[in-house]
N, C-alpha and C positions, 0 to 999 in steps of 0.2 A: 759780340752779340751773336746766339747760337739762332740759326732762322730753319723754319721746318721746310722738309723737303718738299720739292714742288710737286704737287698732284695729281695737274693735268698737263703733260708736257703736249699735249697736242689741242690745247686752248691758251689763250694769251691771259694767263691767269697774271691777276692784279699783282698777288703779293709780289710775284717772281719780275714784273716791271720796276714794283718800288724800291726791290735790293737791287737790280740793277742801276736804275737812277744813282740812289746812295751812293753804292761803291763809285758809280763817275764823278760823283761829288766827291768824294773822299780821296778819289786816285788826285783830282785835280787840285784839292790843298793840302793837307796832309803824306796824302802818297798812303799805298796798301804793302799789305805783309805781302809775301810770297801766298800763304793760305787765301787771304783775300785776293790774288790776281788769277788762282787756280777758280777760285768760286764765281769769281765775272766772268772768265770764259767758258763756264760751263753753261753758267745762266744765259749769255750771248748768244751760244750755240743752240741750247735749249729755244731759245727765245727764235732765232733765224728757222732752226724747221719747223715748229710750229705757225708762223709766218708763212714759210711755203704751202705746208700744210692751209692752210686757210685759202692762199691763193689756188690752192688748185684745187681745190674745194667746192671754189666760187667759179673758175672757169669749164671744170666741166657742166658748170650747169648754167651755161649761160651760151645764148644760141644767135648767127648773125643772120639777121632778118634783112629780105629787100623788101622793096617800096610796097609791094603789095601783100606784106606779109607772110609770105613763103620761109618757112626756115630754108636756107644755106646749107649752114653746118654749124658744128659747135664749134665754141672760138676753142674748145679743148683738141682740136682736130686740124684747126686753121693750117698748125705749122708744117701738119703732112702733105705730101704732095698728090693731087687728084688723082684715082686711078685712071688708065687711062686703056 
């Protein structure tokens, strides 16, 4: 089954979840050709930095507030250390 190339590697596009899905069903009763286990780890890969992508997406733009509402910092900034 020929599937078209995926079109937005940096959105968690459908199609490229459902050949993924597939192929684990496939791997897990039948088992995959060599071509089939090259094309799940592309799609896995593809699939993992667009996930990052998303995550850091969402973390630069999300800010840690105290009790009175003062922004902090951004939790994209968190892991650095304060100047000091």
């Amino acid at each position: 089954m020929k599937h078209h190339a995926i079109k937005d590697v940096n959105g968690l596009d459908q199609a490229m979840i459902d050949r993924i899905n597939e192929l684990a069903r496939k791997s897990k009763t039948v088992g995959l050709t060599e071509e089939e286990r090259t094309e799940q780890q592309r799609l896995r890969d593809a699939y993992r930095a667009a996930f990052r992508q998303s995550l850091i997406g969402t973390l630069e733009h999300t800010v840690i507030v105290d009790k009175s509402g003062k922004v902090l910092r951004r939790v994209a900034d968190a892991h650095k250390k304060p100047a000091e």
